[in-house]
C-alpha positions as CSV (number, residue, x, y, z in Angstrom):
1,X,105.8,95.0,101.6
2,X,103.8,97.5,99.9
3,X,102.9,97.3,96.7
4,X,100.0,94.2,95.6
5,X,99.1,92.9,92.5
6,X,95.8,90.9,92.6
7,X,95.2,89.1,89.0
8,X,91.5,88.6,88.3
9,X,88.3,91.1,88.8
10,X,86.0,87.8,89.8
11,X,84.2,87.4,93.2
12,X,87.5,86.0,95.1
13,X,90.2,88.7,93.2
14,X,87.9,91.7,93.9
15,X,87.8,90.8,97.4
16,X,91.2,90.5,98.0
17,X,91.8,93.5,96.2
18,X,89.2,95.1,98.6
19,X,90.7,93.6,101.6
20,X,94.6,94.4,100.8
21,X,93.4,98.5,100.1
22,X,91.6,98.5,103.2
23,X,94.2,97.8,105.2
24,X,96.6,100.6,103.7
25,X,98.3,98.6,100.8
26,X,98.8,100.0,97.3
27,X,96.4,97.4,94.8
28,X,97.1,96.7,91.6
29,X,93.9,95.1,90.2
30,X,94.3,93.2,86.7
31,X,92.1,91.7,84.8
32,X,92.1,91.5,80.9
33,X,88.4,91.8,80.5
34,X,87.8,95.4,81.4
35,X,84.2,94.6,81.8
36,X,85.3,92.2,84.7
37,X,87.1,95.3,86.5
38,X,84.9,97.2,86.5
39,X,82.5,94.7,88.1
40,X,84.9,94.1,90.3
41,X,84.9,97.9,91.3
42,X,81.4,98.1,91.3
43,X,81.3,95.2,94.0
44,X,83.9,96.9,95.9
45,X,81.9,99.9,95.9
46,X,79.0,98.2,97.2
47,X,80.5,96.4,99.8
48,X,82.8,99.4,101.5
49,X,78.9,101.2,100.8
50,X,77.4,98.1,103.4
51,X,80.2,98.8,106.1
52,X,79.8,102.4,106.2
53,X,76.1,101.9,106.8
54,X,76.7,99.6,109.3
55,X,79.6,102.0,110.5
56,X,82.4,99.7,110.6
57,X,84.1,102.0,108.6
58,X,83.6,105.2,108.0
59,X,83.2,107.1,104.7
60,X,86.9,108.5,104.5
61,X,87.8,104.7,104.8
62,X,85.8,103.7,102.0
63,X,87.3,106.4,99.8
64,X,90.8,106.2,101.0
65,X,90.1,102.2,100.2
66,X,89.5,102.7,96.8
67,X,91.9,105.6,95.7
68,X,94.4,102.4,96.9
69,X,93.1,100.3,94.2
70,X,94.2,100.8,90.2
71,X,93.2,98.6,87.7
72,X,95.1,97.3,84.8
73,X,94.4,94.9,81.7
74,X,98.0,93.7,81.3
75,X,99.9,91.6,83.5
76,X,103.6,93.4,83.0
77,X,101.6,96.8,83.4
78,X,100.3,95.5,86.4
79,X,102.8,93.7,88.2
80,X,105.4,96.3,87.8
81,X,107.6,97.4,91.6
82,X,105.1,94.7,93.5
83,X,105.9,92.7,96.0
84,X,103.5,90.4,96.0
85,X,101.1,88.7,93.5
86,X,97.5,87.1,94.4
87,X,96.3,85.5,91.4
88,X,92.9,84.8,91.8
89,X,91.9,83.6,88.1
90,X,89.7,80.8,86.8
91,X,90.4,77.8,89.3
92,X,91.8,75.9,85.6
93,X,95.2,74.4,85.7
94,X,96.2,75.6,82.2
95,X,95.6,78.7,82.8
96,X,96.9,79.2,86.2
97,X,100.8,77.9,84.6
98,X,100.6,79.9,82.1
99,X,99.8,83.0,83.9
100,X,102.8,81.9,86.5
101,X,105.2,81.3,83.7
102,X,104.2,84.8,82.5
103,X,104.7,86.5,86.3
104,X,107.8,84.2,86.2
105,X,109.1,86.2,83.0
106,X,108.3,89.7,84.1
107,X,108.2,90.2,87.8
108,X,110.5,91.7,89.8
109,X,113.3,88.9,91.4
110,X,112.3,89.0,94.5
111,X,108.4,89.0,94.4
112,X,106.0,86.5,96.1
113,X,104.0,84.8,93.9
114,X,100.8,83.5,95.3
115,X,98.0,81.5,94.2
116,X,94.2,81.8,96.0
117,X,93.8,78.3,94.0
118,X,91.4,76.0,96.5
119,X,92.7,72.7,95.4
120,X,95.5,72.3,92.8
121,X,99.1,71.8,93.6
122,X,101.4,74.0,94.8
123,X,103.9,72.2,93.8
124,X,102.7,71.7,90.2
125,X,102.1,75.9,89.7
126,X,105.4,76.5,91.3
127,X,107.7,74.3,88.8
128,X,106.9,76.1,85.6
129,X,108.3,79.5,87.3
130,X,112.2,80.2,87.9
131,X,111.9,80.4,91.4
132,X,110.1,78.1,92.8
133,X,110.8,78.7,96.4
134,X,109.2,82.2,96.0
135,X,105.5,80.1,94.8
136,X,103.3,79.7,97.7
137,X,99.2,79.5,98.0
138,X,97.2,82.4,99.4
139,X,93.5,80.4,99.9
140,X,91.0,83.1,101.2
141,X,87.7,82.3,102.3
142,X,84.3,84.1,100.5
143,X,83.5,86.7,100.9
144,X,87.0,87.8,101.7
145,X,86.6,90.9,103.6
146,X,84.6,89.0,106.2
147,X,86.0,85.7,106.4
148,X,88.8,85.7,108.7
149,X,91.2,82.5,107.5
150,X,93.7,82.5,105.4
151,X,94.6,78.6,104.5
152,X,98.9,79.2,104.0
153,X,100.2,76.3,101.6
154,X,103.4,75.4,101.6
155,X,104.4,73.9,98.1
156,X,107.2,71.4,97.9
157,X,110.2,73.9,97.8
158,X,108.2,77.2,99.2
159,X,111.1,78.7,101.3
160,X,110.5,79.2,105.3
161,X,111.1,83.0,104.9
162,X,108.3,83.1,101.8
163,X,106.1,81.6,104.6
164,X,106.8,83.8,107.5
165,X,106.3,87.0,105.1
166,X,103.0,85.8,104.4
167,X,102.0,84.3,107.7
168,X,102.6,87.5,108.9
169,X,101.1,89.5,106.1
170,X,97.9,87.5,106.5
171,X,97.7,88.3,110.1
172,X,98.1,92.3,109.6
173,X,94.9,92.2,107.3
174,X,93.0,90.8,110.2
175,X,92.8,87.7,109.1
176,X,93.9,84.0,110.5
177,X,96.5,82.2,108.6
178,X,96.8,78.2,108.8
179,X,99.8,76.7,107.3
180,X,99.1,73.3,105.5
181,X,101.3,71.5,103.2
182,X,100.0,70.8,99.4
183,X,98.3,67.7,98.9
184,X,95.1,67.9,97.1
185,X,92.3,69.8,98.3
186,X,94.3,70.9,101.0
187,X,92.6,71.1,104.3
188,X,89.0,73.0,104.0
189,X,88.3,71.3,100.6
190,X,89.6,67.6,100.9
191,X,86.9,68.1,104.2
192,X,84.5,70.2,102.8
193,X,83.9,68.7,99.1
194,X,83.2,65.0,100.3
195,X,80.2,66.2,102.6
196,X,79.0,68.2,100.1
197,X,79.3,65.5,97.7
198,X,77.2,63.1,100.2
199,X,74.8,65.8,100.8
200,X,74.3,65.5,96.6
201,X,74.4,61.6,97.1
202,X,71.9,61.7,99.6
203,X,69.5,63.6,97.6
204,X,70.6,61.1,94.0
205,X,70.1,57.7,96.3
206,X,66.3,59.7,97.4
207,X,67.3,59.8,101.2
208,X,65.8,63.3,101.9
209,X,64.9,66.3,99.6
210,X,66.3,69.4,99.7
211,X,65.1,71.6,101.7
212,X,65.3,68.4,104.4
213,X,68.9,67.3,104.3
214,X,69.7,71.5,104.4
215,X,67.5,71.7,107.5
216,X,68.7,68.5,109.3
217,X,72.2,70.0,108.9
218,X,71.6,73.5,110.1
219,X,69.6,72.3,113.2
220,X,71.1,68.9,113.9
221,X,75.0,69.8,113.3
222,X,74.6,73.9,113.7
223,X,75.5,74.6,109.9
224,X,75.0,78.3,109.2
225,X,74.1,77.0,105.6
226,X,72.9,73.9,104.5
227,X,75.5,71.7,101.9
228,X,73.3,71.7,98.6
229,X,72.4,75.6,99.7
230,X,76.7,75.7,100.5
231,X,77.3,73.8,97.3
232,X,75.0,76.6,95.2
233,X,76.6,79.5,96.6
234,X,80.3,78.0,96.0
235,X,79.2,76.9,92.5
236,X,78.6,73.3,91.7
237,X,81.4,74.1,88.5
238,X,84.1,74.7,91.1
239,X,82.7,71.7,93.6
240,X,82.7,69.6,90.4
241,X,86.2,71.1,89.6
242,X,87.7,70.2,93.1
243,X,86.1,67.1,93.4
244,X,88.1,66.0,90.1
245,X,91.5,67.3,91.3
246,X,91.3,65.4,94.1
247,X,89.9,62.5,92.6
248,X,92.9,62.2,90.1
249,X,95.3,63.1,92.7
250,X,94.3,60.4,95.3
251,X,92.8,58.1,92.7
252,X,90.3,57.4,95.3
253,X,86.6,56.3,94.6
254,X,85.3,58.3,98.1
255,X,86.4,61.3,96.4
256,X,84.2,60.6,92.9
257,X,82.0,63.0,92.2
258,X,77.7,62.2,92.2
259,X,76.5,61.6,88.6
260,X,74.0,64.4,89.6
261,X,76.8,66.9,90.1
262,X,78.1,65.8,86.9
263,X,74.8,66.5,84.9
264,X,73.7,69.3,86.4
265,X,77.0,71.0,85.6
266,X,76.7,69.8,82.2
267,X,73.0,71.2,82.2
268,X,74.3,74.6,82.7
269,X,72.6,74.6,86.1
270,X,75.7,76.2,88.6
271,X,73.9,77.6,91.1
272,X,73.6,81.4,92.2
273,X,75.2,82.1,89.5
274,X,73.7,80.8,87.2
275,X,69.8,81.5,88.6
276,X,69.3,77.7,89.5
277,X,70.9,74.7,91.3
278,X,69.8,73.4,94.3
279,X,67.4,75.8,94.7
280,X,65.9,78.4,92.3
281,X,67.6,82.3,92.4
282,X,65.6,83.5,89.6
283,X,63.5,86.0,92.2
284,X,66.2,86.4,94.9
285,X,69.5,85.2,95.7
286,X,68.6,83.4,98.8
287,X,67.9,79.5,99.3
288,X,64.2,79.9,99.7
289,X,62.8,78.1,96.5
290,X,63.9,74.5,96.4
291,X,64.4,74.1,92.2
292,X,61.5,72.1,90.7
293,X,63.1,69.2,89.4
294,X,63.8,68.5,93.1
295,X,60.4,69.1,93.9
């Protein structure tokens, strides 16, 4: 296995783009928005620039990294001769079948498709393609090139071979894959999301503020991030997003997402990326200005 296909530029795709080419893979970044790619080679840039100034790699690594990496703005363009393809699009169900019905039409037989989706099914991705046993998820962590696991899902018909190759695959980039089976939210989220989503409650029912139920879980439970700073940095759109998925998959009220998720997502207030959530970014991107309707 050589040859990579990574669909969408965005935070996760250009760090698994980064991460494949780094470790001596031929990338083929695609995005259609050729804005989007080249923000995503911007960001690669930048990053390969932080490890050669902390010399963990050294300047022949971050150039041989990129010359690895081509970027593309159509999918049959992209995914020509690969072996294996990452999408890493908008975590939307729609548009995550129909790019695998496209990768379905035009891929080679015999390529893995994968899916860095964080919450929806397997299964369901897998059944609009012809091969089903050939669909498996791919969940990295962010930011990708640091984060060592890899959470391996096993879709209803993924074959065992399709899992070994990327078991082992995962493990030659360094990282450390865990192999789940698909239910909703998988491992990481169906664990994650509910905290976060108390952490919100706590703050809705006026518990704490939050600066106080951040600190209490830093210092009480050794967090390196606090939930509402965690849940601003993930983006309260894709906590919102996951939340749903598995509240529709379990239909199970502990898995309902806080009113004040709901309207601040309708508000347009996302987080870092958007400049506010939790706390305010508008000066920095660090969690040092508690937002001042929470104030």
């Amino acid at each position: 296995m050589k040859n990579i296909a990574v669909i969408g530029a965005g935070t996760m795709g250009n760090g698994i783009a980064h991460t494949f080419a780094q470790s001596g893979f031929s990338v083929n970044l695609i995005d259609i928005n050729e804005a989007a790619l080249k923000k995503g080679m911007d960001t690669i840039a930048k990053n390969l620039d932080r490890m050669v100034t902390k010399e963990k790699i050294t300047e022949t690594d971050k150039n041989n990294t990129l010359a690895n990496i081509t970027t593309h703005t159509a999918i049959p363009d992209g995914v020509k001769n690969t072996d294996l393809i990452v999408e890493a699009a908008t975590e939307n169900l729609d548009l995550k079948l129909k790019i695998f019905k496209q990768l379905s039409d035009v891929c080679e037989p015999n390529c893995i498709l994968a899916t860095n989706t964080s919450s929806i099914s397997i299964t369901q991705i897998a059944a609009v393609t012809q091969k089903p046993e050939n669909v498996i998820g791919m969940h990295f962590m962010n930011p990708v090139p640091i984060m060592a696991l890899v959470e391996i899902i096993r879709g209803y018909n993924t074959s065992d071979a399709v899992t070994k190759t990327i078991m082992d695959l995962s493990a030659k980039l360094g990282k450390t894959p865990v192999e789940v089976n698909d239910y909703p939210g998988f491992v990481a989220n169906r664990i994650l999301m509910p905290m976060l989503n108390e952490s919100i409650e706590t703050l809705y029912n006026g518990v704490a503020g939050v600066n106080e139920i951040d600190t209490v879980m830093k210092l009480g439970m050794a967090h390196p991030m606090g939930p509402l700073q965690l849940a601003d940095f993930i983006g309260l759109d894709v906590c919102l997003s996951i939340l749903n998925v598995m509240y529709n998959g379990f239909k199970n009220p502990k898995y309902a997402p806080c009113p004040l998720l709901v309207n601040m997502v309708n508000a347009g207030k996302l987080g870092v990326k958007s400049g506010e959530g939790f706390y305010d970014y508008s000066e920095n991107r660090k969690a040092e200005k508690v937002s001042k309707q929470f104030l």
